[in-house]
N, C-alpha and C positions, 0 to 999 in steps of 0.2 A: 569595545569595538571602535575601530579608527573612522576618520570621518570619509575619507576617502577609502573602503574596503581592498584586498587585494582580489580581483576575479578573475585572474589567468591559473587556467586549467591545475596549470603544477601545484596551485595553492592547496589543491583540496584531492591531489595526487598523494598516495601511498604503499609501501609494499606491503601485502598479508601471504605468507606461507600458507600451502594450500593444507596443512593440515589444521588452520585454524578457520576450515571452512567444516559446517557442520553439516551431514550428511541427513539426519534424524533428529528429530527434536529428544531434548531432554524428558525422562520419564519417571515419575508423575512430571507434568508439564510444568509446573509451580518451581519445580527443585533446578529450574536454570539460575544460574548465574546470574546476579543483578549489580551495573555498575554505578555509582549512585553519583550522578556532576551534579556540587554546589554552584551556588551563583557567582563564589570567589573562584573556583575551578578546581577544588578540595574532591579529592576521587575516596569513594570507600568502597568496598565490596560485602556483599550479600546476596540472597536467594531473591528471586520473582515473590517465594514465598512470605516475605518480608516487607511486602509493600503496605501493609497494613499500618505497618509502625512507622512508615519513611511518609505516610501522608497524615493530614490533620483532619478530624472530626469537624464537618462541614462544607471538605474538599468535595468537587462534584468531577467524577469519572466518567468520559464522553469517549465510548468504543464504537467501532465500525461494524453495522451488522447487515456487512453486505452477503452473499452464500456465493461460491466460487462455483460456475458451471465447468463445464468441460468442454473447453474451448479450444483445443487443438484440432483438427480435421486433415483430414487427405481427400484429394477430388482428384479427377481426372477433366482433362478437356481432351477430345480426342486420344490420343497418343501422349500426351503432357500431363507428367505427373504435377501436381501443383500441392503445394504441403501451405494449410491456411489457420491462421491464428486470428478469432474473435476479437473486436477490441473494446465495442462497445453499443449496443441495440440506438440506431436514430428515432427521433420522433416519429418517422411514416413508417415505422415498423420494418424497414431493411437493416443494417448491420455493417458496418463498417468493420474492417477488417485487414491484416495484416497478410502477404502471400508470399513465399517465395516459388521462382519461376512467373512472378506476377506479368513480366513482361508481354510474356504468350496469353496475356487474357486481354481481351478485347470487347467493347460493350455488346450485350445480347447474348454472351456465351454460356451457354450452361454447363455448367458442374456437376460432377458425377461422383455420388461416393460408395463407393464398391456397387454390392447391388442393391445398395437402398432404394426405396423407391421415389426417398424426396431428393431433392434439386436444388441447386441454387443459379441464377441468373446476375450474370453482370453486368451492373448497370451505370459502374463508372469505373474506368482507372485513371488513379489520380496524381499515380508516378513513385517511384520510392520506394513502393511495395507495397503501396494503401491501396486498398477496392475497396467499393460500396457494389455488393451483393444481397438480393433478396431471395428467400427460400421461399417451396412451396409448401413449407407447414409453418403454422403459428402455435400459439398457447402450448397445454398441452401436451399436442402432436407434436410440438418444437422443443419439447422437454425430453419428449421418448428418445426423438431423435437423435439427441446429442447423449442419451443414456446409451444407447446403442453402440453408436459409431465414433463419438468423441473420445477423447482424452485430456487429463489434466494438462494445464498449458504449467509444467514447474519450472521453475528458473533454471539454463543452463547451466547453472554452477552445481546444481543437486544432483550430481551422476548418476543415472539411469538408463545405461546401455541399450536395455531391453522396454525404454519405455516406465511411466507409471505404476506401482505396484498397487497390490488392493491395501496395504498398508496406508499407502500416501492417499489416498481415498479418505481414508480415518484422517491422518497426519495433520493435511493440509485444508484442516475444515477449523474455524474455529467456533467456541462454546457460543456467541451470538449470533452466528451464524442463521438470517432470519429471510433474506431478501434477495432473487436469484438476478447474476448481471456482472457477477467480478468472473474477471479472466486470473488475478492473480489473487492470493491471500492476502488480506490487512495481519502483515506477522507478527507486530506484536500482540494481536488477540489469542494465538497458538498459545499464550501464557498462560491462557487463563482457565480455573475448574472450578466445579461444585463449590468442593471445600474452599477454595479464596475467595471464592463472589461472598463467600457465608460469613470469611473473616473482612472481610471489606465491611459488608452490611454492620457487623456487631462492630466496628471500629467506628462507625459515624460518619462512614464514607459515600453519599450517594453517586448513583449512577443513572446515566443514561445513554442514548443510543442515536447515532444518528446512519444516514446508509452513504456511503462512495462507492460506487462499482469500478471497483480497480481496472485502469485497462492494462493493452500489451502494452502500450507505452513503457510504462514503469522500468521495463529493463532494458531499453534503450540509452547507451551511454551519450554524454555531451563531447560531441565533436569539432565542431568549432569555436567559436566564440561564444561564454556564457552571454555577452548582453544583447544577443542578435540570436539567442537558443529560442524556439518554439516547444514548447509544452504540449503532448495529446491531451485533448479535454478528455472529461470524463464525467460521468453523471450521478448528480447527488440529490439527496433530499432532508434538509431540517424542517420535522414539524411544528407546532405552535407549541405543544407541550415542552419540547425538550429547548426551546428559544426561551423561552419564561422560564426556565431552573436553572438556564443557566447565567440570565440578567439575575434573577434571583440571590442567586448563590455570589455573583460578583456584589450587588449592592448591601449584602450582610459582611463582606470581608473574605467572602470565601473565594479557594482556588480555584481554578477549572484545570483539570487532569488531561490533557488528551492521551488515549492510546492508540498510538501507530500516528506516522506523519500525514496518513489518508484521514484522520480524523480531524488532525491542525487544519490541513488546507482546504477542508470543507469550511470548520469553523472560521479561518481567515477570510476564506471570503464572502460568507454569509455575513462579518461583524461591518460596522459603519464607523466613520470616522471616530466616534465616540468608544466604540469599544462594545457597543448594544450588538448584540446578537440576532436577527432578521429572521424568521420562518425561510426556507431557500427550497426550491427547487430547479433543476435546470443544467448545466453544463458548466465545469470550470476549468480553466488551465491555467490557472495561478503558479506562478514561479517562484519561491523563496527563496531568497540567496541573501549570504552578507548584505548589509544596508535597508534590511526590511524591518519596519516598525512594527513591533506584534500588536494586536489589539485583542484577541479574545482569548491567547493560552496563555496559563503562569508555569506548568509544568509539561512533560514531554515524558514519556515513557513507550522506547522505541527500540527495536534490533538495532546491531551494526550495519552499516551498508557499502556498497561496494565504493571502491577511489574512483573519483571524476563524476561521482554522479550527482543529482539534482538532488539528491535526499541526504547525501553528506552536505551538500551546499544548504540545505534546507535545517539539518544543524548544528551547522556553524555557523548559522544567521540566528540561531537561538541563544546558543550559549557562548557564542563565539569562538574564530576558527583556530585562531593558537588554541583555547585550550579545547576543543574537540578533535585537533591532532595531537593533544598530549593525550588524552583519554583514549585514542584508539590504540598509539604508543603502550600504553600500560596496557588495556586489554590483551593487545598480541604477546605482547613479551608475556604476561601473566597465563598463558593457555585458553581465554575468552574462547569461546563458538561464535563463529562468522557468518551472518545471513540468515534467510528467513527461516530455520530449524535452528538459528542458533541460540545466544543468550543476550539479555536485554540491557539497557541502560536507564536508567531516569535521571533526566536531564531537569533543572530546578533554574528559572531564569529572574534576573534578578528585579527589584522591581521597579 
């Protein structure tokens, strides 16, 4: 990595033909495609199912087990249709949230959806499409409701004319899936089953878990300038247990794995200048991009993501950006699956 990085948009611009966009994930989930960047930028290919042998006995695996609600909604205000995307639950228990038509909402308005009988109140708009809205259910009652009348919030790119399928229900949930708050899946946990947690374990691989509730954010592309770009926060939590396995595991020599980039950028900014790992809870909107100093991940196992985004910028700040646009190169031209159904990479950084 150069010392002055390139961070204009084209850097981290590319074309992918839409048929290497993946509709469904691969099945059994394990038998996707795995692309494997050395730290010299040495590409090989293999299965998800072969992560057992690509990592080392002592390695510690830190997945995301946030659970994806159903955060898509339709309301009405008056006559005004309003179509609103959850983005992430605030401290006082209202909800921040994404709207189109948001213009026509104004503070005090209540939201109507069909003939449910709860509600939501506007309590700020903030410009852009953000409102901060409260409902009149909580716990629960706030759980029924969005079983009811919600929908999966899936990435525009997974075509779904008609909406969510009960398929994508199954699909779009993955195996740690523990703790309710994400609007979007952590995808590369979609990888993961029974039988590889098993071959993981019998390899000497530990694991643990920490939670990021993905917001809408995530699929928001960079539009202007990356070093003047804003980040949505989003809310996470490392416990004491999984802070202590993973100083652990560094001060015996061992790696820390993360899976999915919601994993990295909780651990990045829970670690301290040292590289120590901090119990976290709270909000982050950490930006990676070229010129960032890792402190808590050695390896990276992650989907493809789309051009221009924060998460291509995120790694190309890892393994660096020539060769993670030589590796997406070779994934397209080789038939790879593109996006959160698609197939994976593990990204190895050097030390």
């Amino acid at each position: 990595m150069t010392d002055t990085p390139d961070l204009t948009l084209s850097a981290f611009d590319f074309d992918l033909p839409h048929a290497n966009i993946a509709l469904e994930p691969a099945r059994p989930r394990e038998s996707a495609r795995l692309l494997h960047v050395r730290p010299d930028g040495a590409l090989s290919e293999g299965r998800v199912r072969d992560l057992p042998l690509l990592l080392r006995a002592g390695d510690l695996l830190i997945a995301n087990d946030t659970a994806v609600i159903r955060a898509q909604l339709s309301a009405r205000r008056g006559e005004a249709k309003i179509g609103i995307t959850l983005d992430r639950i605030l401290p006082d228990g209202s909800w921040h949230a994404l709207a189109r038509n948001a213009r026509k909402l104004h503070e005090s308005d209540i939201l109507i959806f069909g003939e449910d009988k709860v509600t939501a109140q506007v309590l700020r708009n903030e410009g852009d499409g953000a409102i901060q809205i409260r409902f009149s259910a909580e716990g629960g009652d706030f759980d029924a409701f969005l079983q009811r009348v919600g929908a999966l919030a899936l990435p525009p790119y997974i075509d779904r004319p008609f909406g969510p399928t009960a398929q994508d229900d199954v699909d779009y949930r993955t195996i740690f899936s523990r703790h309710k708050g994400a609007v979007a899946a952590p995808t590369a946990g979609l990888h993961f089953t029974p039988d590889l947690l098993a071959a993981l374990d019998a390899a000497g691989i530990q694991r643990r878990t920490l939670t990021l509730h993905v917001g809408a954010g995530t699929f928001l592309p960079v539009r202007d300038d990356i070093k003047t770009h804003k980040m949505h926060a989003e809310w996470g939590r490392i416990d004491q247990e999984t802070a202590d396995a993973i100083n652990e595991t560094r001060a015996r020599g061992g790696r820390i794995v993360a899976v999915g980039t919601t994993s990295l950028r909780l651990l990045e900014s829970a670690a301290d200048a040292h590289g120590v790992v901090h119990p976290w809870s709270g909000e982050t909107d950490i930006f990676i991009r070229p010129g960032y100093r890792f402190r808590a991940v050695d390896a990276l196992m992650t989907n493809f993501h789309l051009p221009r985004s924060t998460l291509f910028m995120l790694v190309s700040a890892f393994s660096g950006t020539d060769t993670m646009r030589a590796a997406y190169a070779h994934a397209i031209a080789n038939g790879f699956r593109f996006y959160s159904y698609g197939d994976a990479c593990l990204l190895e950084r050097a030390s």
